[in-house]
N, C-alpha and C positions, 0 to 999 in steps of 0.2 A: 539729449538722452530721452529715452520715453519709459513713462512708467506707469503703473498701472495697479487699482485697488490700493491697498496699503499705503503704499508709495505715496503714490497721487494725492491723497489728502493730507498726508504728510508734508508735502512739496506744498500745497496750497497754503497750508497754516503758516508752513515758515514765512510763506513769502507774506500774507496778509499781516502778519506778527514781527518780519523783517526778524526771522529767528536762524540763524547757522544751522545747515543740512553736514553732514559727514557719510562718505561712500567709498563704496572701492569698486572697480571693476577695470576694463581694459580701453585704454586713451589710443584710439584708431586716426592714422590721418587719411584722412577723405576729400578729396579737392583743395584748398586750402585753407582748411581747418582740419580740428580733432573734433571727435566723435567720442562720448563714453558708452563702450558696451559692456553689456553681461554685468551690471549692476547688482550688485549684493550688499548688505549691511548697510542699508539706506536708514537713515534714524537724524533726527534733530541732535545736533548736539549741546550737550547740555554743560560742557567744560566751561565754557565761556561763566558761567555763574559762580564758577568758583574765584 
């Protein structure tokens, strides 16, 4: 997936922090793998503290 501003440093904290992302968009298959496009609602998730 690529992402960009927002995202992006979003996507970098989780991973430096090993913190759960949550997202939606559309799961393409491309060669032999999936692909997520059209990413929306990108955000840390925060459930897991509960």
């Amino acid at each position: 997936m690529e992402l960009f501003n927002h995202e992006y440093i979003l996507a970098i904290k989780a991973y430096q922090e090993r913190l759960p992302i949550v997202c939606t968009g559309d799961l393409v298959k491309e060669d032999s793998g999936f692909v997520l496009k059209n990413i929306h609602n990108f955000a840390l998730d925060e459930s897991w503290k509960n």
